[in-house]
PyMOL Python script that loads the backbone (N, CA, C, O; Angstrom):
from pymol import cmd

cmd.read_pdbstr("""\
ATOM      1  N   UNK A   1      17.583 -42.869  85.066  1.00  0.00           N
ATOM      2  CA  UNK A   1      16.926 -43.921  85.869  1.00  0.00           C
ATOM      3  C   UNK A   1      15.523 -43.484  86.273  1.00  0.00           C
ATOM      4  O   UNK A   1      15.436 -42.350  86.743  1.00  0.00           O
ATOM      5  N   UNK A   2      14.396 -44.221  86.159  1.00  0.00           N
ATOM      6  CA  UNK A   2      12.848 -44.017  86.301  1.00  0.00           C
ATOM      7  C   UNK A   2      13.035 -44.491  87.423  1.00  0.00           C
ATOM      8  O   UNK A   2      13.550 -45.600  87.560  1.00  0.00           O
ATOM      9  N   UNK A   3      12.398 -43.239  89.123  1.00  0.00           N
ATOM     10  CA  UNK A   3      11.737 -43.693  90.062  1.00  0.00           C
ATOM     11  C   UNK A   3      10.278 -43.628  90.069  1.00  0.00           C
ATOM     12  O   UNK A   3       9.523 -42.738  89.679  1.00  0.00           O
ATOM     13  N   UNK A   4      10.052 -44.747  90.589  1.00  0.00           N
ATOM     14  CA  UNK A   4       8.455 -44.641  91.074  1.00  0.00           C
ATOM     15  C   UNK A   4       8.389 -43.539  91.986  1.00  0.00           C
ATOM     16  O   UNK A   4       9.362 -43.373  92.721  1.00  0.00           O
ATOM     17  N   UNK A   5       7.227 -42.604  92.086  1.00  0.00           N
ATOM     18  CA  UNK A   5       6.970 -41.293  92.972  1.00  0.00           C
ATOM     19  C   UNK A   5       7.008 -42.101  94.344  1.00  0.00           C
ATOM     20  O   UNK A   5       7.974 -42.120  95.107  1.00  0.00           O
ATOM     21  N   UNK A   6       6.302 -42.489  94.455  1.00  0.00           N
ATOM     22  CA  UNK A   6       6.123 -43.095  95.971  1.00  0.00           C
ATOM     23  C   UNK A   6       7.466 -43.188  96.288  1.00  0.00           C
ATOM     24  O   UNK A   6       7.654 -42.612  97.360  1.00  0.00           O
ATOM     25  N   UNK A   7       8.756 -43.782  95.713  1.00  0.00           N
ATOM     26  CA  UNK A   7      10.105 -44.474  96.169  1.00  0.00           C
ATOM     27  C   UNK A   7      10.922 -42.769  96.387  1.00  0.00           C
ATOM     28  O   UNK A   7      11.818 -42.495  97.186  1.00  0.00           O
ATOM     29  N   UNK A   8      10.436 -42.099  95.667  1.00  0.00           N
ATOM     30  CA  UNK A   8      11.075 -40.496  95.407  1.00  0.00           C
ATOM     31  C   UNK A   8      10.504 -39.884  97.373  1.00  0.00           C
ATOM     32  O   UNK A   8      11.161 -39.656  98.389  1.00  0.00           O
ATOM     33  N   UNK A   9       9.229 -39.846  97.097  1.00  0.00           N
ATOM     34  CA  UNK A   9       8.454 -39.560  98.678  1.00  0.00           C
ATOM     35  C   UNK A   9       8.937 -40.048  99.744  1.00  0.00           C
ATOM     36  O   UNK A   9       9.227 -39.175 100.562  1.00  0.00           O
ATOM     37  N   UNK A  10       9.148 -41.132 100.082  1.00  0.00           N
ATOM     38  CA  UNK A  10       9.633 -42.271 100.942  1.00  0.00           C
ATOM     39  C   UNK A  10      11.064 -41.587 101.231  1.00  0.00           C
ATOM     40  O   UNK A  10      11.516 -41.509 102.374  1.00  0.00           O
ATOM     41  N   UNK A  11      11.951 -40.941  99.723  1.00  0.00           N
ATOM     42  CA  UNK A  11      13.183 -41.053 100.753  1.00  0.00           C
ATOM     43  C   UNK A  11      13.540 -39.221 100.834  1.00  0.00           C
ATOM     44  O   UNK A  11      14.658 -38.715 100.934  1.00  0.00           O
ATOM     45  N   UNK A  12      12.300 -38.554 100.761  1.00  0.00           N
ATOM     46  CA  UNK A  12      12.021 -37.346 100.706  1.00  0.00           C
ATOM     47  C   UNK A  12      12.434 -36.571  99.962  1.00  0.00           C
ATOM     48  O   UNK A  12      12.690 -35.405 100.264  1.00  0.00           O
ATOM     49  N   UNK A  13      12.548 -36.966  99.085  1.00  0.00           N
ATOM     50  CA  UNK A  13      12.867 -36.016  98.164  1.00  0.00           C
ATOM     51  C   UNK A  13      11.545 -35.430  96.829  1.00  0.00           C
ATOM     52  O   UNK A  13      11.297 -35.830  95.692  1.00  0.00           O
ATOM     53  N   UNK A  14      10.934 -34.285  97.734  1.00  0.00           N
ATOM     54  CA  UNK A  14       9.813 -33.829  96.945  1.00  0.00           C
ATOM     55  C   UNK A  14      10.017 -33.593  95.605  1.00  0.00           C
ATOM     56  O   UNK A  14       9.169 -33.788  94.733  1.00  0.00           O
ATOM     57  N   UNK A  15      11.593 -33.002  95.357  1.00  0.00           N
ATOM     58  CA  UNK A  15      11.527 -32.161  94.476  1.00  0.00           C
ATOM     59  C   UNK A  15      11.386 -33.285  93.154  1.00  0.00           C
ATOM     60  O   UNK A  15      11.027 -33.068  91.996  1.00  0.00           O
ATOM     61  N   UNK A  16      11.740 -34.334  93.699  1.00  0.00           N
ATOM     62  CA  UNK A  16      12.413 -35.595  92.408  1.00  0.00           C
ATOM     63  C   UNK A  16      11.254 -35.917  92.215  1.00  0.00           C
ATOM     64  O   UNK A  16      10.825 -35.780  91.069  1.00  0.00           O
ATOM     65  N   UNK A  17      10.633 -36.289  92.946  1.00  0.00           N
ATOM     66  CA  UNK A  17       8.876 -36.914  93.284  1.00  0.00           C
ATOM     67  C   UNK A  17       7.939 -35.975  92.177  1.00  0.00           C
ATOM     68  O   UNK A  17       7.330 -36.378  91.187  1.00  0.00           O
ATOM     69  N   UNK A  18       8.038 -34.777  92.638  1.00  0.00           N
ATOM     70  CA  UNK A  18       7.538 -33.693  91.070  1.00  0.00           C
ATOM     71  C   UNK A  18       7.913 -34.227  89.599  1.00  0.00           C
ATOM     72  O   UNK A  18       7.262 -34.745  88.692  1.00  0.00           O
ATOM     73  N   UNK A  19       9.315 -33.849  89.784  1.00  0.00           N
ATOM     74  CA  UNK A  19       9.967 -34.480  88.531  1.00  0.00           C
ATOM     75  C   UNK A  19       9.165 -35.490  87.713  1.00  0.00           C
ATOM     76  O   UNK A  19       8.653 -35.330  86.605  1.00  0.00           O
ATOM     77  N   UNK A  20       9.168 -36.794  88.672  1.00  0.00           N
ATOM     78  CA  UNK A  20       9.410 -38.012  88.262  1.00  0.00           C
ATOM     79  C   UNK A  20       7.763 -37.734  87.078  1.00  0.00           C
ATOM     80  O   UNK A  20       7.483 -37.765  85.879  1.00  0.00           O
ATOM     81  N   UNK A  21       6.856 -37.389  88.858  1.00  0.00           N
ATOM     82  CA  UNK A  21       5.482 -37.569  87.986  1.00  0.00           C
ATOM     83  C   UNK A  21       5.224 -36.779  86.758  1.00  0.00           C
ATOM     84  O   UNK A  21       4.771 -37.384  85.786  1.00  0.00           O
ATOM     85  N   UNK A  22       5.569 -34.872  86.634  1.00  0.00           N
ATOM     86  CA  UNK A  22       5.984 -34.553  85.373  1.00  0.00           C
ATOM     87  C   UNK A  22       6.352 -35.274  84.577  1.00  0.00           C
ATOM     88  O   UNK A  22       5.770 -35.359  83.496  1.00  0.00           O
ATOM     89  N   UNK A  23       7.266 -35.895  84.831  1.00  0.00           N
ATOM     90  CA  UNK A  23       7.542 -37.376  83.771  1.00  0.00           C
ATOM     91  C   UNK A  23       7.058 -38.194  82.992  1.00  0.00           C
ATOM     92  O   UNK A  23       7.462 -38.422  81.851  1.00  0.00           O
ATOM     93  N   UNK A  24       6.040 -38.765  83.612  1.00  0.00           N
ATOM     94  CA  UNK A  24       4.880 -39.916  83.848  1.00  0.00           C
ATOM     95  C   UNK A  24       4.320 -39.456  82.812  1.00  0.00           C
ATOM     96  O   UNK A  24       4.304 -39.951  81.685  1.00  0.00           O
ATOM     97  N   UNK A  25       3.568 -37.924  83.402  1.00  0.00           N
ATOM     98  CA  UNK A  25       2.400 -37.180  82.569  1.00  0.00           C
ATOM     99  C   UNK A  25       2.708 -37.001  80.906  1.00  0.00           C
ATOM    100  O   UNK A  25       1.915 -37.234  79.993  1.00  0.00           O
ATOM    101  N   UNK A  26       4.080 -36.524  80.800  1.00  0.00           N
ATOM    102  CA  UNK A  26       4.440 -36.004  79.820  1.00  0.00           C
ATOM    103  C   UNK A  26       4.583 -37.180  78.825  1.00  0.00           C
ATOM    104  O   UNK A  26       4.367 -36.971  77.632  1.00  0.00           O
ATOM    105  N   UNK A  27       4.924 -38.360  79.247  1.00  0.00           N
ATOM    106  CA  UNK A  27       5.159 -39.740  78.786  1.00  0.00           C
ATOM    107  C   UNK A  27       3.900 -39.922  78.298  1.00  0.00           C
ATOM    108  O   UNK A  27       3.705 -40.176  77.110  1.00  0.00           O
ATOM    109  N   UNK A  28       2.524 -39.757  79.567  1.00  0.00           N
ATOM    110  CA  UNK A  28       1.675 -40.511  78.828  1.00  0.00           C
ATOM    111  C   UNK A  28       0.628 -39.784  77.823  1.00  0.00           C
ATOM    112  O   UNK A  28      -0.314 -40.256  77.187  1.00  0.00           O
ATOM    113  N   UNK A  29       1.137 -38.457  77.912  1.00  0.00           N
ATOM    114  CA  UNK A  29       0.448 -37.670  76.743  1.00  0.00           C
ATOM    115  C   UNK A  29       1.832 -38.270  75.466  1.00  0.00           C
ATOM    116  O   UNK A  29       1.235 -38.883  74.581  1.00  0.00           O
ATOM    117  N   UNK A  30       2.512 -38.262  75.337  1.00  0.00           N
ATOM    118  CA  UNK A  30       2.752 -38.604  74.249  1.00  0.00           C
ATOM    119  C   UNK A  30       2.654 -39.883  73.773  1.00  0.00           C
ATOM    120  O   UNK A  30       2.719 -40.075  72.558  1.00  0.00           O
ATOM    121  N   UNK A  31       2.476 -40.967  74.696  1.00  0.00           N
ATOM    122  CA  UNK A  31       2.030 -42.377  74.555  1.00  0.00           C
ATOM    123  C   UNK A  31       0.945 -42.345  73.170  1.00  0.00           C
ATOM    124  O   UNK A  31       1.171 -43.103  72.227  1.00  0.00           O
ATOM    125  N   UNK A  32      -0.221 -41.416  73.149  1.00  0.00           N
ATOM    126  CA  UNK A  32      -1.657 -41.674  71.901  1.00  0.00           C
ATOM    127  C   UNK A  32      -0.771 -41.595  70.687  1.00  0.00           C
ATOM    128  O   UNK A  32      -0.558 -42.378  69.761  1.00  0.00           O
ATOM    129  N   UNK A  33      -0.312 -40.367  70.997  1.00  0.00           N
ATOM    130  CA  UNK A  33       0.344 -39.939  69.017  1.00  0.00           C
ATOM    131  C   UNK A  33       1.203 -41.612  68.325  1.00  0.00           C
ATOM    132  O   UNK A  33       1.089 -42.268  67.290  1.00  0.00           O
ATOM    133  N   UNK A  34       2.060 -41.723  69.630  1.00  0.00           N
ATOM    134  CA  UNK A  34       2.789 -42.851  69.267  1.00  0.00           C
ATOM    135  C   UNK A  34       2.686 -43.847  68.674  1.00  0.00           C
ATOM    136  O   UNK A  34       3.360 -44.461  67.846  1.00  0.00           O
ATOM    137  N   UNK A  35       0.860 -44.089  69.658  1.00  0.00           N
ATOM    138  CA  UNK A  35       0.856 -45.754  69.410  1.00  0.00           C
ATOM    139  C   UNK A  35      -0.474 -45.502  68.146  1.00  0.00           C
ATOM    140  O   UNK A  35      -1.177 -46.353  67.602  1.00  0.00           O
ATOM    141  N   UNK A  36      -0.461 -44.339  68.010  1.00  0.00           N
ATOM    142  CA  UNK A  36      -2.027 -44.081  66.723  1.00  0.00           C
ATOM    143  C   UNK A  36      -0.716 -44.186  65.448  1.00  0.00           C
ATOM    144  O   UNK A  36      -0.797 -44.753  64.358  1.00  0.00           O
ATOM    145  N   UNK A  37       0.304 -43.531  65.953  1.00  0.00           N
ATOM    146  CA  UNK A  37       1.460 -44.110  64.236  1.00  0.00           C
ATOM    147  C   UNK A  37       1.720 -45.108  64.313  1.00  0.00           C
ATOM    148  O   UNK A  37       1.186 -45.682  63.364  1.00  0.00           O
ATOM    149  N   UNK A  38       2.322 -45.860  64.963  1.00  0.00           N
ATOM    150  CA  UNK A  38       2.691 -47.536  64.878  1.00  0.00           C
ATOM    151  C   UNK A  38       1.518 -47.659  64.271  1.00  0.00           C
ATOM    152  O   UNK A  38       1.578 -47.625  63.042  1.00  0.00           O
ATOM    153  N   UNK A  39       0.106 -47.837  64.915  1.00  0.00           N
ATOM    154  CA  UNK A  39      -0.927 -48.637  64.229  1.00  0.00           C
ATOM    155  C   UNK A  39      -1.099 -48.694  63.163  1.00  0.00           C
ATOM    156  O   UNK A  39      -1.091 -49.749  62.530  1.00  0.00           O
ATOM    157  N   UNK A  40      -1.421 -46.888  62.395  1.00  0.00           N
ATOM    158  CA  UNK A  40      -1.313 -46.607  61.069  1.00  0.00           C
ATOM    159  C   UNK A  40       0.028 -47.486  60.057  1.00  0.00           C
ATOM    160  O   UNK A  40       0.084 -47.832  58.877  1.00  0.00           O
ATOM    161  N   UNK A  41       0.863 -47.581  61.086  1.00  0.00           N
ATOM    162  CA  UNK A  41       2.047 -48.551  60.166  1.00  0.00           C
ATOM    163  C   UNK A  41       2.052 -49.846  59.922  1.00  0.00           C
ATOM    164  O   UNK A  41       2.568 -50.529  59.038  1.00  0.00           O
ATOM    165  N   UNK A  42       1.072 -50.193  61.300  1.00  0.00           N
ATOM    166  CA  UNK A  42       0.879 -51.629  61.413  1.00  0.00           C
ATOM    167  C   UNK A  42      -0.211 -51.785  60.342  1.00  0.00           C
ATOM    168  O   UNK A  42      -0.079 -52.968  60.027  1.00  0.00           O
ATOM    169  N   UNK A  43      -0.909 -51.438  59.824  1.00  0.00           N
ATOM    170  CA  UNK A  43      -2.363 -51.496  59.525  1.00  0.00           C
ATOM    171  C   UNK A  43      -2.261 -51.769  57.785  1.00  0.00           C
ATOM    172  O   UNK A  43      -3.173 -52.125  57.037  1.00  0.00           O
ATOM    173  N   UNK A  44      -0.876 -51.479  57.458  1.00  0.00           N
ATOM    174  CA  UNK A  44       0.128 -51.065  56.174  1.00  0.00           C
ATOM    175  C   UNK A  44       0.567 -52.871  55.995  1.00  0.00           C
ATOM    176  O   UNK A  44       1.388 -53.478  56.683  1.00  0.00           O
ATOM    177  N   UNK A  45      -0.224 -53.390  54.925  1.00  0.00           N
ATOM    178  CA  UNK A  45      -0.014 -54.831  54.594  1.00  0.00           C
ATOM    179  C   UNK A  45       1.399 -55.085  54.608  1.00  0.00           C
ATOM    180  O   UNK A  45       1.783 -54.320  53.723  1.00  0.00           O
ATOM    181  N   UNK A  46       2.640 -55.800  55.146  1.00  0.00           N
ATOM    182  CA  UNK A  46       3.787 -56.220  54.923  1.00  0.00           C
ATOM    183  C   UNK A  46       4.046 -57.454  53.535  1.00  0.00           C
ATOM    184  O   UNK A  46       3.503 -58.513  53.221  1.00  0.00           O
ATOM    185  N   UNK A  47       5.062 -56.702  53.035  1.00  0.00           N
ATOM    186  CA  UNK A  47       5.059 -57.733  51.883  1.00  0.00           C
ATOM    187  C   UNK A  47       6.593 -58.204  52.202  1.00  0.00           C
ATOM    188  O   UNK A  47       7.630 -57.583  52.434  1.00  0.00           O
ATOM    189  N   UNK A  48       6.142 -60.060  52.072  1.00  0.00           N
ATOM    190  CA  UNK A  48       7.617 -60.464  52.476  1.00  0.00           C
ATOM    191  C   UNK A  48       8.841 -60.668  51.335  1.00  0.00           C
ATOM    192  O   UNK A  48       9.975 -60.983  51.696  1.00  0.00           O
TER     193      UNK A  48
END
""", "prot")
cmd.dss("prot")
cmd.show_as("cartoon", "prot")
cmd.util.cbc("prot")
cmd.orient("prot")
């Protein structure tokens, strides 16, 4: 289950709040590679 940090803070729990955003970060470094392959796939004429 994905908490928002703030909702992690709020019910004090630092340690989850770390977590979560580690999370985030790690997500959105891998977000480029991801969406630079889809594109390269997208970019690949479909034949119906």
């Amino acid at each position: 289950p994905h908490t928002h940090p703030a909702e992690a803070v709020l019910a004090g729990d630092a340690a989850a709040a770390r977590a979560v955003e580690t999370e985030h970060r790690a997500g959105a470094a891998a977000l480029p590679r991801r969406s630079s392959t889809w594109a390269a796939h997208s970019r690949r004429p479909r034949r119906r």
